[in-house]
N, C-alpha and C positions, 0 to 999 in steps of 0.2 A: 039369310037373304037369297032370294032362290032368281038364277038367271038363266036355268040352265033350257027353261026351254024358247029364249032369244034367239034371233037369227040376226046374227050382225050386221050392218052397211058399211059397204066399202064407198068411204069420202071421199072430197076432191081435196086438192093439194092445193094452197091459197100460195102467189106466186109472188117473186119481190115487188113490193110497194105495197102490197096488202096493210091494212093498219094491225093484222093479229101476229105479224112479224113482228113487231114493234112493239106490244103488249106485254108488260110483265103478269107472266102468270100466278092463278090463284092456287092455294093448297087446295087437294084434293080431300075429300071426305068419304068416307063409305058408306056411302048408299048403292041404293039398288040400281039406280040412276048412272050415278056413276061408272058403278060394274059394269053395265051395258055398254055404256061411253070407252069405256077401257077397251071391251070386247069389239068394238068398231075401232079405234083406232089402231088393235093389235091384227086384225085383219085385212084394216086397208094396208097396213105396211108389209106382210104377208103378201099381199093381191099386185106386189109391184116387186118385179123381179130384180131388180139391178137395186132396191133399196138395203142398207141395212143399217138406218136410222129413219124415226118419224117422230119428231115434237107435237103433239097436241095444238099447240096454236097454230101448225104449219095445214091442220084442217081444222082453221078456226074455230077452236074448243079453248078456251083462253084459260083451262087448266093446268098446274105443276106436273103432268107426267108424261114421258115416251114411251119410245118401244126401241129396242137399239139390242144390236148384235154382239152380245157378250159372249167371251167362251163359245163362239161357232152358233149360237142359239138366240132367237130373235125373243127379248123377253121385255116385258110389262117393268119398268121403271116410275112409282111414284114416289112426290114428293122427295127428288134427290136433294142432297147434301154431299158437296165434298169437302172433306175433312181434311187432308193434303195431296199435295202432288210435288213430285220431282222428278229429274233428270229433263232438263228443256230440250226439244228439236222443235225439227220444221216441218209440219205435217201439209201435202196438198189435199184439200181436200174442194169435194163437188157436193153438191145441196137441191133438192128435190125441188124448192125452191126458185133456183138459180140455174135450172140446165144449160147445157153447153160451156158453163163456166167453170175454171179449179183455180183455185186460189191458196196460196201459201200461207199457213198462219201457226204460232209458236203451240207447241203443246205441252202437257206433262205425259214423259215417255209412263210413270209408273202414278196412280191414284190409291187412297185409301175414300173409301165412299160409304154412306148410309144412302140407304132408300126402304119403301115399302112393296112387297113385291104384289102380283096379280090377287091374294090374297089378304093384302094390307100385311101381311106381316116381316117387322122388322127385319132388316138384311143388312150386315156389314159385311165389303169386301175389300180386296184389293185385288186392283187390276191393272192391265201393263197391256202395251201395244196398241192392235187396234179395237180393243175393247175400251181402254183408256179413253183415244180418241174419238171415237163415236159418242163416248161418255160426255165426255167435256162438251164435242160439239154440241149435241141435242139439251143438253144442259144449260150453253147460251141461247140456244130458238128460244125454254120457257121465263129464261130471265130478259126478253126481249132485244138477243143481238144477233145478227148474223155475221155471214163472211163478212159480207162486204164494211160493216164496222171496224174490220182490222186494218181496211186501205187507207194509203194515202188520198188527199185529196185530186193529185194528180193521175194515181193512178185509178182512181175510179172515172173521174173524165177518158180517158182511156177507152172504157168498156162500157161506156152511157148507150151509144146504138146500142150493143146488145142486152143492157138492161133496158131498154125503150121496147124491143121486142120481146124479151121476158112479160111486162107489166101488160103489153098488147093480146098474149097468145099467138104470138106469130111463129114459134119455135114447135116442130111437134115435135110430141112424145107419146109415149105408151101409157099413161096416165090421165087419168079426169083430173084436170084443173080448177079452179075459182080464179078469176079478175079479180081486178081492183072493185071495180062497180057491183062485184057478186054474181056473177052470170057465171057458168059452169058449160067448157069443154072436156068434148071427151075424145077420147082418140082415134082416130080415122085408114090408123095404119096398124099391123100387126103388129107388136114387139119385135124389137132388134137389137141385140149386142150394143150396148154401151159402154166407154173407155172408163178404167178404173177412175174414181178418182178420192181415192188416197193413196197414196206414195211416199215413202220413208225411209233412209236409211236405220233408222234405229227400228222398223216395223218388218220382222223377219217375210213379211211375206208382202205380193201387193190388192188390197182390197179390192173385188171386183163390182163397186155398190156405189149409193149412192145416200146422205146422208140429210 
């Protein structure tokens, strides 16, 4: 299958209330089509500096794969599977999604995982830290759940203004966005330093990205 002489697009980032947040995703297939598809979404999460997670639905592609920062390196995850996890903490984490927001949510410090790589070919690993959690998270984007599925009901009344301006585009960022309605912004200010948002006692280090 020959892709190699594609020139990728970098897509917008569809923002909470979208309905492809909410979409459980389809298996992926290998096509040529697809490859291409792959090669946009491995590039738009590449093209945005503070990321180091992208779900497929979160640029409305209601596909089973991301792209997420394992072992220090931004790589092509399809069709994951996780097979177990242990050692529970409390991972914060911020979502491309969901800017300006970090939200606390339980993780598994250590994974064993199948997926298919950039290749389609089969890949068992295990991983621990923040490769784990970027794993898991981008893992609920294509099973259709986000952060905010882990709140309370009161604690999401809380943060409704700021999700009311998430769903508006009233929040800038360094990023082309998607609305609810499908209209597409795009960023009006240079890039600027944004606050980690994972944070972890069990995570030797702290992530300086956004998932």
């Amino acid at each position: 299958m020959e892709t190699e002489n594609y020139i990728p697009k970098i897509l917008p980032v569809v923002q909470h209330g979208h309905i492809a947040l909410k979409t459980k995703c389809m298996p992926v297939q290998d096509t040529v089509e697809n490859r291409k598809i792959m090669a946009d979404l491995l590039t738009t999460q590449l093209s945005i500096s503070n990321s180091i997670g992208l779900a497929a639905n979160q640029c409305n592609l209601l596909l089973n794969a991301f792209v997420g920062l394992i072992d220090g390196q931004s790589k092509l995850v399809i069709n994951p599977v996780i097979k177990k996890g242990r050692s529970p903490y409390m991972s914060k984490e911020g979502c491309l999604s969901l800017p300006t927001l970090s939200i606390p949510v339980e993780r598994f410090e250590l994974l064993e995982v199948e997926y298919l790589d950039e290749n389609f070919r089969k890949q068992k690993r295990k991983l621990k830290g923040l490769s784990a959690a970027v794993f898991q998270h981008e893992k609920n984007h294509i099973d259709g759940i986000t952060l905010i599925d882990f709140l309370t009901k009161e604690q999401k009344l809380e943060i409704q203004r700021q999700l009311s301006r998430i769903e508006q585009g009233e929040i800038q960022i360094p990023y082309s966005i998607m609305l609810l309605d499908g209209s597409i912004l795009t960023p009006k200010a240079p890039e600027v330093p944004i606050e980690p948002s994972i944070e972890s006692d069990y995570i030797p280090y702290k992530a300086q990205g956004k998932i």
